[in-house]
N, C-alpha and C positions, 0 to 999 in steps of 0.2 A: 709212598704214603698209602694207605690203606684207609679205605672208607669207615675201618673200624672205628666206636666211639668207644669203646671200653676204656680207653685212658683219663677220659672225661666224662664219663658217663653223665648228662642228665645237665651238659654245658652247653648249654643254649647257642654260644656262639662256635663252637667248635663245630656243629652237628649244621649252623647255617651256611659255613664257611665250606664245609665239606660239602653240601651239595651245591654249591655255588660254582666250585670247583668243578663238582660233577658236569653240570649245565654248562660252563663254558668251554668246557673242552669239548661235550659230544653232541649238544643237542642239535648245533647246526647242521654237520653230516647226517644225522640220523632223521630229522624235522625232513631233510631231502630228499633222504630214501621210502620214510613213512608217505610223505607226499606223493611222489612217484607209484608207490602201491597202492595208494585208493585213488586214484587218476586226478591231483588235487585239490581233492576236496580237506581246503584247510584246518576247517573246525573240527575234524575227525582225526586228521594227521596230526595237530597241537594234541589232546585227549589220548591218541596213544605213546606221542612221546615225553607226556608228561605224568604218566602211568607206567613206561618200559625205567625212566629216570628214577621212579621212585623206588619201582623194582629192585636197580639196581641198590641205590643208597640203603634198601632192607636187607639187602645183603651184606652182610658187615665181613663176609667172608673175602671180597673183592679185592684187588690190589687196584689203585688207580690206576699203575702204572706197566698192568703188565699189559702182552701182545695182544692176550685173547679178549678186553674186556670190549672191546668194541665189535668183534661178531659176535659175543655173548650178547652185548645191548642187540645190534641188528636181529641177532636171531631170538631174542624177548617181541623185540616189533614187531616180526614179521607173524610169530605167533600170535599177537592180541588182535593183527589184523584180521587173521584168519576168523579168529574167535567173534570178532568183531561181522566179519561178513556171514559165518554160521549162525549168528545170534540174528542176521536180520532174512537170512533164508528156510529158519525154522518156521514165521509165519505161515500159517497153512493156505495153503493152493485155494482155498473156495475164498478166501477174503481178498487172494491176489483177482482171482477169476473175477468175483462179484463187482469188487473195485474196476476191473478194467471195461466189463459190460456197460456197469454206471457211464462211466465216458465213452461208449462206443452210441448207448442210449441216449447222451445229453445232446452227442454233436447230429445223431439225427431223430428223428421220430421211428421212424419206419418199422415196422414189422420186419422185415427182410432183414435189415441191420442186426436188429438183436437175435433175430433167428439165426443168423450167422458167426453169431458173436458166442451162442450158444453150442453150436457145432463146431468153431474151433478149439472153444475151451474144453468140450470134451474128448476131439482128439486129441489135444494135447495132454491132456490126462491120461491118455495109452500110450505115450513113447516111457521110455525108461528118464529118469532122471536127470541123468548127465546130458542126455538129447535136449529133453526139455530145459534144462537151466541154459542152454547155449541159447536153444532161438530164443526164450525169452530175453539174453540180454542183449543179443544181437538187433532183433526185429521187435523187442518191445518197448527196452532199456533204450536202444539205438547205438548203441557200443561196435566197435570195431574189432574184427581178429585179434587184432596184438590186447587190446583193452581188456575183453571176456578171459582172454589168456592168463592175462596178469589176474585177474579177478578169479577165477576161477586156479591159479597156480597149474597148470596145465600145457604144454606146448601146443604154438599156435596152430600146427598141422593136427593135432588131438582138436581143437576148436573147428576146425574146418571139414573134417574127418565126421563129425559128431555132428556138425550142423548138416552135412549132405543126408546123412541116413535118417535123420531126425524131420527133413524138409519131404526125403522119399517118404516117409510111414506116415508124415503128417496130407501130403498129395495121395496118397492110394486111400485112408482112411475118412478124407473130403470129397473122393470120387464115387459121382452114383454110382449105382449097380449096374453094371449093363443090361439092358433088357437081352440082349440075345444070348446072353450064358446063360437064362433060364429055360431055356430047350435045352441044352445038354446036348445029347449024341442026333437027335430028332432038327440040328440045326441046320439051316440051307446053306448050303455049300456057294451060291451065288451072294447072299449077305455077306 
């Protein structure tokens, strides 16, 4: 059977039955895999698989019954996921930063606090991207290796790889100056 409606075009009950059909055959495997990729969070997983289903049913070109149509569906989800996660990491860095100062300000008063909170945020604005997206979901998010992994589509040794260099550039660029490299050659040999 084919998703096609062209035989009845504009048959109300032909076109509900057909995706009715659609929904009970795949949405379950698929609602489990979509789940599994944004780490449960249901009301996002329902949203993309009720958006990859309709996908499909626009395609009138579909067989219901053939081999491919279910990593075609997977491979539509995985896609709106992606889309889904680039649509909410396009937000710009000063409103992420601003926002997280706000709650580094609320929980203390202190000058130190936000002086600190300001000097993080702008080294973390000099690592590269893929650094920065890791520790932030790691140590900001609170997300685990395998999590960021999935999140970012990435093996988890790429996460772990990306977080070491990103943690090194973030510790060298929070480190004062040493006062004695500013002698240069003029320095004492017993220091």
């Amino acid at each position: 059977m084919r998703w096609s409606l062209n035989a009845a075009e504009g048959s109300r009950p032909a076109e509900d039955r057909a995706l009715r059909i659609l929904y009970e055959k795949q949405a379950g495997a698929l609602y489990s895999y979509v789940l599994r990729l944004l780490d449960g969070d249901r009301h996002r997983a329902e949203d993309i698989v009720q958006e990859t289903l309709v996908r499909c049913w626009q395609h009138h070109e579909l067989d219901e019954d053939a081999e491919l149509l279910r990593p075609w569906l997977f491979r539509v989800a995985r896609n709106l996921v992606m889309d889904d996660y680039r649509a909410r990491r396009i937000r710009p860095r000063e409103v992420e930063c601003a926002a997280w100062l706000a709650d580094v300000h609320a929980e203390t008063d202190g000058f130190e606090q936000v002086l600190s909170g300001v000097v993080v945020s702008e080294a973390l604005g000099k690592l590269s991207a893929p650094q920065r997206d890791v520790l932030i979901l790691l140590y900001f998010h609170g997300m685990t290796t395998q999590e960021a992994s999935r999140t970012l589509r990435v093996p988890p040794g790429t996460v772990k790889s990306r977080a070491f260099y990103g943690l090194r550039m973030l510790r060298a660029a929070l480190q004062p100056p040493d006062p004695g490299s500013a002698e240069g050659p003029l320095r004492s040999e017993a220091a």
